[in-house]
N, C-alpha and C positions, 0 to 999 in steps of 0.2 A: 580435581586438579590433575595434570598428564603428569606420568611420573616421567623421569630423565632417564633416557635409553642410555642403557650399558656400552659404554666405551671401544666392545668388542665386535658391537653388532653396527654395520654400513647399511644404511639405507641409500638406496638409488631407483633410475626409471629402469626397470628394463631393458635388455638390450637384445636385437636379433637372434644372438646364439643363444637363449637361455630357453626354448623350448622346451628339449629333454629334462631339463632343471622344474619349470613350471610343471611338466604333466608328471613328474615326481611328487611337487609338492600337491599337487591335484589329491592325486592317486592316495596319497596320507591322509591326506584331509578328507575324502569320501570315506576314506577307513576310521574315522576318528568318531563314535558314537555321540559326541557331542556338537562335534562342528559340523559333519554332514547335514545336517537341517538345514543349513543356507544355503544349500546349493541343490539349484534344481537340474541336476543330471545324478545318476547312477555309476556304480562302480563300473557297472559291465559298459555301459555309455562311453564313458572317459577309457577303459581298455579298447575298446573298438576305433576308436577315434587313431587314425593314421598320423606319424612322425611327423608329415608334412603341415598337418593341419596345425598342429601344436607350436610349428616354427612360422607359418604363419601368426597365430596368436601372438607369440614371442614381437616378430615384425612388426605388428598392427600398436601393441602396446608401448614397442618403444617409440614408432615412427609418425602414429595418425595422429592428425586433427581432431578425430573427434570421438579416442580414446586415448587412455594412457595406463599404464601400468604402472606399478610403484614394488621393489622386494627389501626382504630383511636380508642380509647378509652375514653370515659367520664364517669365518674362516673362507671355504669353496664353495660351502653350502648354502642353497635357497632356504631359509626357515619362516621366512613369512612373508605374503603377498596381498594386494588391495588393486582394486582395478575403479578406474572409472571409466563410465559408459556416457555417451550425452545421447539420453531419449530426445529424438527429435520433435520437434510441436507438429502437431495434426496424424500424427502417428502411435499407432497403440501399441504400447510399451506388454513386457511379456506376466501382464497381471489385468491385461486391455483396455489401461486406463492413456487417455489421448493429454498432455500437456498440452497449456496454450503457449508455449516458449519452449525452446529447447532446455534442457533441463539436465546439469552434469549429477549422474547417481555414483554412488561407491558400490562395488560389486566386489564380490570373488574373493571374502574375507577371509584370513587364513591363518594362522599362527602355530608352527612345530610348537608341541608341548614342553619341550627343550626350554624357548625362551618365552612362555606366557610369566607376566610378572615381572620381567625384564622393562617396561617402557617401550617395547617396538611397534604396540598396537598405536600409541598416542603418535610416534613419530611417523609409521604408515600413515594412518588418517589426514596428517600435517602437511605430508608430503601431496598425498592426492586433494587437499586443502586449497595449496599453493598452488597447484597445477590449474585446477578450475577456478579460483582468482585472477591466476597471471592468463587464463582464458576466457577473462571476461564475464565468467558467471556469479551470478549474484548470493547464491545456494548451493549447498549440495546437500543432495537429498540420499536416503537407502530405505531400503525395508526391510526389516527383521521379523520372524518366526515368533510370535508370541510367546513360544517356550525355549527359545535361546537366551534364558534370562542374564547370563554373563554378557553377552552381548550387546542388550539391554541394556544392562549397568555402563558398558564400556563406553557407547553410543551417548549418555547421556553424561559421563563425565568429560568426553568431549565437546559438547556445549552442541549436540542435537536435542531437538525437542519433537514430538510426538504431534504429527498436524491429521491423520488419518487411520482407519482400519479397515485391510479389505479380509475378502474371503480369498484365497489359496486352494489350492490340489489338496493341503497338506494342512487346513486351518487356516487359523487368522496371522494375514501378515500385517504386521505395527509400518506405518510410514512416518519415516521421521528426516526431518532437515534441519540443516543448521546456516543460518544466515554469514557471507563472507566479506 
């Protein structure tokens, strides 16, 4: 069952100026021995990666059709982010598997150690839930790292279920979706 986010923490979409904020909370999370496994980019990756790019990303996530971004909020602070991407059909997605429909995935999971336990992970999820309902997708789907077992857990008290397993760079990644 999702527990009830703390009163202190705002969830919203993203907005254009939060770039610097985003490759902040990047930057932590590639440094965080346990949440780097979902993300396939490197520390040195994401420091290379130009201001511009990032205020891009910030743009695309508040603004596009066919992404959205989702943050935790404390105080000034970004503490935690959820991205959805929609894999387009006939197009191979970055694990080269082709959907026969466009298909909204959760990407870019994140959560400051700060507020894990707090309920922001359930109301992330909700939020990028509602986004791909209120855009007309039936599912939304993710892949997790077979040894991201928190993750796992988290993924499955949200009411995803487990429909595949591929091979990865990095091992087996679990695909799991949850019906909307």
């Amino acid at each position: 069952m999702p527990r009830a986010l703390d009163s202190d923490i705002d969830i919203r979409r993203v907005r254009p100026d939060d770039g610097p904020s985003l490759r902040a909370l990047r930057l932590q999370a590639l440094a965080d021995p346990v949440a780097r496994i979902a993300f396939f980019e490197t520390m040195d990756q994401a420091l290379a990666r130009p201001a511009e790019e990032w205020r891009e990303r910030a743009e695309r996530g508040a603004t596009a059709s066919d992404n959205a971004g989702f943050v935790a909020v404390l105080g000034d602070e970004l503490v935690g982010t959820v991205g959805v991407l929609v894999r387009r059909a006939d197009e191979p997605d970055y694990l080269q598997r082709v959907p026969i429909v466009d298909t909204a995935t959760l990407v870019g999971v994140y959560l400051s150690p700060s507020v894990r336990g707090r309920g922001v992970i359930d109301a992330l999820i909700e939020a990028a839930a509602d986004w791909s309902r209120d855009a007309g997708y039936l599912e939304l789907t993710l892949d997790v790292h077979e040894r991201n077992v928190v993750a796992i857990a988290t993924y499955v008290r949200a009411g995803f279920e487990f429909v595949d397993e591929l091979v990865g760079d990095d091992g087996r990644e679990l695909a799991m979706s949850r019906r909307l």
